[in-house]
C-alpha positions as CSV (number, residue, x, y, z in Angstrom):
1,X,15.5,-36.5,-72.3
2,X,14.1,-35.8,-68.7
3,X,9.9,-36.0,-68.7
4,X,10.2,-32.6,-67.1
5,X,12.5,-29.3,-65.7
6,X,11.8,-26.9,-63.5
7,X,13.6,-23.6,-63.6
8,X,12.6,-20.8,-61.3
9,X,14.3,-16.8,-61.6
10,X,13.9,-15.3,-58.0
11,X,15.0,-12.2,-60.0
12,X,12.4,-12.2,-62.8
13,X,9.7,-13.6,-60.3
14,X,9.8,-16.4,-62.8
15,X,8.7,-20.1,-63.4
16,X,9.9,-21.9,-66.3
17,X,8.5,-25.5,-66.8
18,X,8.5,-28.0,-69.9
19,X,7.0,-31.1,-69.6
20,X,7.7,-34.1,-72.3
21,X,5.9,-37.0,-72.7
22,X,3.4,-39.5,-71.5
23,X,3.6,-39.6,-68.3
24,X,3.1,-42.2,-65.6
25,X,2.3,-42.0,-61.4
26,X,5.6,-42.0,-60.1
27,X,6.7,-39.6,-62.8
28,X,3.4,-37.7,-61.9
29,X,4.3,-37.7,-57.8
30,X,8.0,-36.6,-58.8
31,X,7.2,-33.5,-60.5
32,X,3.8,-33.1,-58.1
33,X,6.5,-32.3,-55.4
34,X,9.5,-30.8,-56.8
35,X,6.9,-28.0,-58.6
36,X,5.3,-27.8,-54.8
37,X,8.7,-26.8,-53.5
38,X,9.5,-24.3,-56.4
39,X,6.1,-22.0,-56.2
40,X,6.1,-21.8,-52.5
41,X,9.8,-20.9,-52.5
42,X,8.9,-18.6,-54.9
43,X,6.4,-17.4,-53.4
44,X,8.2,-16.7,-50.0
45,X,10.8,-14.9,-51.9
46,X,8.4,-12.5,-53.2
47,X,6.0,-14.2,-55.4
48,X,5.4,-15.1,-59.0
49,X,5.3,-12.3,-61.8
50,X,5.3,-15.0,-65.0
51,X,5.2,-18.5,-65.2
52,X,5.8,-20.1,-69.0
53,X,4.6,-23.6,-69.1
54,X,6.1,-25.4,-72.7
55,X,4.4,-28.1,-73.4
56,X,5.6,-28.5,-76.8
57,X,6.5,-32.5,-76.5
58,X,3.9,-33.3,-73.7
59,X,1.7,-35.8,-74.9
60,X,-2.3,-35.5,-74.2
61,X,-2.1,-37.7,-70.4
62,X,-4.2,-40.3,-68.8
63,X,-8.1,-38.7,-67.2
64,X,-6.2,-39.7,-63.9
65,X,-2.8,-37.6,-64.8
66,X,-5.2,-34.9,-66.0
67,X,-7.3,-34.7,-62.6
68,X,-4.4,-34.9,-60.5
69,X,-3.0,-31.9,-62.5
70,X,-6.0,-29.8,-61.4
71,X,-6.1,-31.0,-58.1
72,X,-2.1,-30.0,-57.8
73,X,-3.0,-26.8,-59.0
74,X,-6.1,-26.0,-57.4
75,X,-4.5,-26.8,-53.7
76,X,-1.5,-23.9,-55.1
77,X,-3.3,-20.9,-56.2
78,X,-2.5,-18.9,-53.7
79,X,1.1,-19.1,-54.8
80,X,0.7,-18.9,-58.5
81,X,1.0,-16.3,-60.7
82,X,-1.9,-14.8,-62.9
83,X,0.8,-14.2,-66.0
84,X,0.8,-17.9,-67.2
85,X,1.7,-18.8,-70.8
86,X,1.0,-22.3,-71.7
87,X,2.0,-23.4,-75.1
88,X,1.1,-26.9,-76.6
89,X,1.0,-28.5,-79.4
90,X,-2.2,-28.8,-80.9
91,X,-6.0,-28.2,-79.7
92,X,-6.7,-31.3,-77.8
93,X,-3.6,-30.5,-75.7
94,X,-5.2,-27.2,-75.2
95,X,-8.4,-28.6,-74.2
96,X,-6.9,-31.1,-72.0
97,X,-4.2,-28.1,-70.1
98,X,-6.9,-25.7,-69.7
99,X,-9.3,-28.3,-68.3
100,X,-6.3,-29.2,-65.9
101,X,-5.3,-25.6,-65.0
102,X,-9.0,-25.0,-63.5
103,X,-9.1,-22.3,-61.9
104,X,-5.9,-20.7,-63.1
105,X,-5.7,-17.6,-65.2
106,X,-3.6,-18.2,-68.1
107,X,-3.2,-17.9,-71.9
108,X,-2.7,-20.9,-73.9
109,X,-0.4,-20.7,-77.7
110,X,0.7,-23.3,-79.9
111,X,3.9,-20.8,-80.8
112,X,6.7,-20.5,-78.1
113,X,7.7,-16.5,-79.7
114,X,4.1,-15.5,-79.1
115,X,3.8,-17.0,-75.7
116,X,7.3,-15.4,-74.9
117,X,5.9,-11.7,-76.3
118,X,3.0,-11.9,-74.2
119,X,4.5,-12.4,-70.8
120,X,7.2,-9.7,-71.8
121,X,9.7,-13.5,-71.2
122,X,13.2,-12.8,-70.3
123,X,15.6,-13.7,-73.6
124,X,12.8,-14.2,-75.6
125,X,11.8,-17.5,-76.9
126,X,15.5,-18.4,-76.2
127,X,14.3,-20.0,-72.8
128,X,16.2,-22.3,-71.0
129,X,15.0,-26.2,-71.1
């Protein structure tokens, strides 16, 4: 199974992302750019309404994974939504993502359907990914 998708909905102004596993610098520097190209394409096409970020299966990462995470999202605010749902798997993944997400407004859950009923998700918790 891939470490990572990316799924964007130009008509839902939406982001869908899961991450998996532990992850490594090339794995880091792949994602790093292809999630680049999807929020600015996004946000040329209109912008972000939602973004749900599962991170059911993503392990707690390496401090340099972590800080590069919220140096990724720090440089892409401006394109970033303020209706993020992250959803991990247990406190010290929630510790670590919100740590990481600096800056960004979002709501973190450790259950996919309530994460889905807060943003108002398209299909529910029957995302994609």
């Amino acid at each position: 199974m891939a470490a990572y998708s990316i799924q964007t909905d130009a008509g839902h102004r939406s982001l869908h992302i899961v991450m998996r596993g532990y992850w490594d610098q090339p794995t880091f520097d792949v994602f790093a750019r292809e999630y680049e190209q999807a929020v600015r394409s996004m946000h040329a096409a209109g912008g972000l309404a939602k973004a749900l970020v599962d991170g059911r299966e993503f392990a707690v990462q390496a401090k340099e994974i972590s800080e590069q995470f919220r140096a990724l999202i720090a440089r892409n605010l401006p394109y970033l939504t303020k209706h993020t749902a992250t959803v991990v798997p247990a406190h010290l993944n929630k510790l670590q993502a919100e740590r990481a997400g600096g800056e960004l407004t979002a709501q973190y859950f450790t259950d996919i359907d309530e994460a889905c009923a807060w943003l108002d998700w398209p299909g529910g918790a029957q995302t994609p990914g």
